[in-house]
C-alpha positions as CSV (number, residue, x, y, z in Angstrom):
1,X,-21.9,60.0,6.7
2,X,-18.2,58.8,5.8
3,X,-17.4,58.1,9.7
4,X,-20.8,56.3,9.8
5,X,-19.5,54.1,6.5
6,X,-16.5,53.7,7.5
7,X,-18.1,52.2,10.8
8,X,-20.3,50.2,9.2
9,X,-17.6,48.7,6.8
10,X,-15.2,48.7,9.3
11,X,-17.4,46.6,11.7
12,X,-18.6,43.8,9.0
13,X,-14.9,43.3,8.0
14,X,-14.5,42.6,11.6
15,X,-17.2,40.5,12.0
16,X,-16.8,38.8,9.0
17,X,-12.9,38.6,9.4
18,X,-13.3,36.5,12.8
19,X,-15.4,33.7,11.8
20,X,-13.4,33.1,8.7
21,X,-10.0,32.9,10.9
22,X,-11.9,30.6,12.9
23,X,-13.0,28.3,9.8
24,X,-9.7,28.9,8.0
25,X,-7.8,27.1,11.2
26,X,-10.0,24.2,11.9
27,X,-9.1,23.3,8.2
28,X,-5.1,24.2,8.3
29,X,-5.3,22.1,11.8
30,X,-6.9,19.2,9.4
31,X,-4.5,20.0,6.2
32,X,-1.4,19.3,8.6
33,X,-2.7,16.2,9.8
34,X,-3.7,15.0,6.9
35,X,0.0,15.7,5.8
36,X,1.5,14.2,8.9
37,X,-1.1,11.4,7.9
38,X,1.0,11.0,4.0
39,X,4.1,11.0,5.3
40,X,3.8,8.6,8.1
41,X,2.1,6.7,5.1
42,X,5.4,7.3,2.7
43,X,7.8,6.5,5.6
44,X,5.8,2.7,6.4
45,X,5.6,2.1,2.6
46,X,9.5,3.0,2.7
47,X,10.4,1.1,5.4
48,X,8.7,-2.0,3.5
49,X,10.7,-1.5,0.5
50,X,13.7,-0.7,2.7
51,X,13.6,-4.1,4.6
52,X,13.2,-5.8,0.9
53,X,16.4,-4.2,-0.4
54,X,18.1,-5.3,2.9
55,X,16.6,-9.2,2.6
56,X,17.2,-10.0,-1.0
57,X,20.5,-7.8,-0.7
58,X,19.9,-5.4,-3.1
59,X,20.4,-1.6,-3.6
60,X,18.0,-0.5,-5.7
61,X,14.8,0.9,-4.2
62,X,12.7,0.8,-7.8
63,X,13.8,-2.4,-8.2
64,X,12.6,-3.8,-5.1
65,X,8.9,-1.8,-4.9
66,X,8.6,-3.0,-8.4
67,X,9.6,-7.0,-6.9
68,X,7.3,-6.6,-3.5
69,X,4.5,-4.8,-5.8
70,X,4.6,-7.8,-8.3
71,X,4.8,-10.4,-6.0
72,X,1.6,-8.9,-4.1
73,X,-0.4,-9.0,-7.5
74,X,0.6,-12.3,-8.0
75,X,-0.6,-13.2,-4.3
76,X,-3.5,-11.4,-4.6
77,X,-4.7,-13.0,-7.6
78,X,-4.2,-16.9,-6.7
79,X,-6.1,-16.1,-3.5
80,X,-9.7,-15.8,-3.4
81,X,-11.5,-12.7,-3.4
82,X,-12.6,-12.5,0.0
83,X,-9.5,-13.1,1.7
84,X,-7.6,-11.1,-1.2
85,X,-9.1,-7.8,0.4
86,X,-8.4,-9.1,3.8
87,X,-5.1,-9.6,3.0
88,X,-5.2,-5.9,1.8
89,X,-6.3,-4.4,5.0
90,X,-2.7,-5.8,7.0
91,X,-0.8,-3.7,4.3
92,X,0.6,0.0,4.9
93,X,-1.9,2.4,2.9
94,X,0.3,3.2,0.4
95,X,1.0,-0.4,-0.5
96,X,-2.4,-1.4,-0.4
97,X,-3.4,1.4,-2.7
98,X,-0.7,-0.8,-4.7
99,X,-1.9,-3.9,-4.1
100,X,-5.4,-2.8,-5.2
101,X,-3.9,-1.4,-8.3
102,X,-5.8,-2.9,-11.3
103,X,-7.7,-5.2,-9.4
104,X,-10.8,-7.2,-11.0
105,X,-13.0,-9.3,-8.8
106,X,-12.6,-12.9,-10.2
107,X,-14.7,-14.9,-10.6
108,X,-11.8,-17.4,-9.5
109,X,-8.5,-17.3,-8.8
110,X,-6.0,-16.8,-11.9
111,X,-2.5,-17.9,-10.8
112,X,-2.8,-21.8,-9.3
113,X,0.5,-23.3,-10.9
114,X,4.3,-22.2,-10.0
115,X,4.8,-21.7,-13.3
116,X,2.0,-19.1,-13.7
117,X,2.7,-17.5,-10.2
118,X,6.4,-16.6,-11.3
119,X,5.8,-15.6,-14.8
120,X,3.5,-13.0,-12.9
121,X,6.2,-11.8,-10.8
122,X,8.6,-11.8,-13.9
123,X,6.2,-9.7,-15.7
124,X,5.8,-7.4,-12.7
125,X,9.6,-6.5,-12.7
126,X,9.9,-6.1,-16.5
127,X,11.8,-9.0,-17.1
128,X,14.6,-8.4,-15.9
129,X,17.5,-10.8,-15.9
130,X,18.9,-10.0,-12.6
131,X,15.6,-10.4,-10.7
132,X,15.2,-14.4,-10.0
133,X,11.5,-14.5,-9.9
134,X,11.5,-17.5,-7.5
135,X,13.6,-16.5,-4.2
136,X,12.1,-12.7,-4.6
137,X,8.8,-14.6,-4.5
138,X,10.0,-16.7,-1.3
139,X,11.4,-13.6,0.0
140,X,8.3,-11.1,-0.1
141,X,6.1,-14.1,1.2
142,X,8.5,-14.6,4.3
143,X,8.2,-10.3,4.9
144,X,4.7,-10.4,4.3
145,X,4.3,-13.1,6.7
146,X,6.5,-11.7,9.6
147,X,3.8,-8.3,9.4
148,X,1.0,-10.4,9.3
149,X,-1.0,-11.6,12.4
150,X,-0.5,-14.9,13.3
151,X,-4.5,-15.8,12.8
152,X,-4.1,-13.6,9.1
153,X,-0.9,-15.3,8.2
154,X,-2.6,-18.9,9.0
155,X,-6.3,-18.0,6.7
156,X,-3.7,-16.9,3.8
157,X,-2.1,-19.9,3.4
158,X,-5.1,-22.1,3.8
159,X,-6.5,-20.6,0.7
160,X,-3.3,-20.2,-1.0
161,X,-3.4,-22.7,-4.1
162,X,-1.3,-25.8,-3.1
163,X,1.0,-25.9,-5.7
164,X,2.4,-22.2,-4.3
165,X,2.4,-22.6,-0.5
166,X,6.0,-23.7,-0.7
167,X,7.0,-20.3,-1.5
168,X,5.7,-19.6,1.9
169,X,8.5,-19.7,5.0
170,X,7.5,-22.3,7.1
């Protein structure tokens, strides 16, 4: 009767054992790549932030994700809806997550002046004194337009409020 347990035992811990390796390996396999998936994520989100440090000549990566994050919102919310999430689709995930931070559907767009476009991008960086809302506006615009599609880059600016398309490269 013990060998006959021991059997029994012996052969549902087997049986059971194998189909649970099985399962426990599809989901590892989909854990890495969903980790490979973050950090290619991270390293595009970096490299944005890295090429905004190297254009506005700074060396300060919190400053400059702080700048580029700001500058999006304030985009974001002088476009119109629609084309405010299409916008968001040409971003790497990570920023767009960003960039979608906070968001409320308008009911029209908020920033339409200068004035009001930089005091958002002021805001966004804490106000401070070493961050000249203007060219990091110009700067972030000419990035943003250099990753964009040529057919994207053309619809933005069409629906960008007049009065802010000069801070567009041309």
């Amino acid at each position: 009767m013990g060998s006959a347990f021991k059997r029994s035992v012996g052969s549902v811990i087997h049986v059971g054992v194998r189909p649970n390796v099985a399962r426990m390996k599809e989901p590892r396999s989909s854990v890495m790549m969903a980790i490979a998936e973050f950090e290619s994520a991270a390293r595009s989100a970096q490299d944005w932030i890295d090429e905004l440090e190297r254009r506005l000549g700074w060396r300060d990566p919190e400053k400059a994700c702080l700048a580029l994050v700001a500058t999006l919102h304030a985009l974001r919310d002088s476009l119109p809806a629609h084309e405010a999430a299409l916008l968001g689709d040409y971003l790497p995930v990570l920023l767009r997550g960003l960039y979608y931070e906070g968001w409320r559907l308008p009911k029209y767009s908020s920033f339409r002046s200068q004035d009001a476009f930089l005091e958002r991008v002021r805001e966004g960086v804490h106000r401070d004194p070493a961050v000249d809302a203007e060219p990091v506006a110009k700067v972030v615009l000419a990035q943003l337009a250099e990753h964009l599609p040529a057919s994207e880059l053309e619809d933005v600016r069409a629906v960008t409020p007049k009065a802010l398309r000069t801070f567009w490269p041309i």
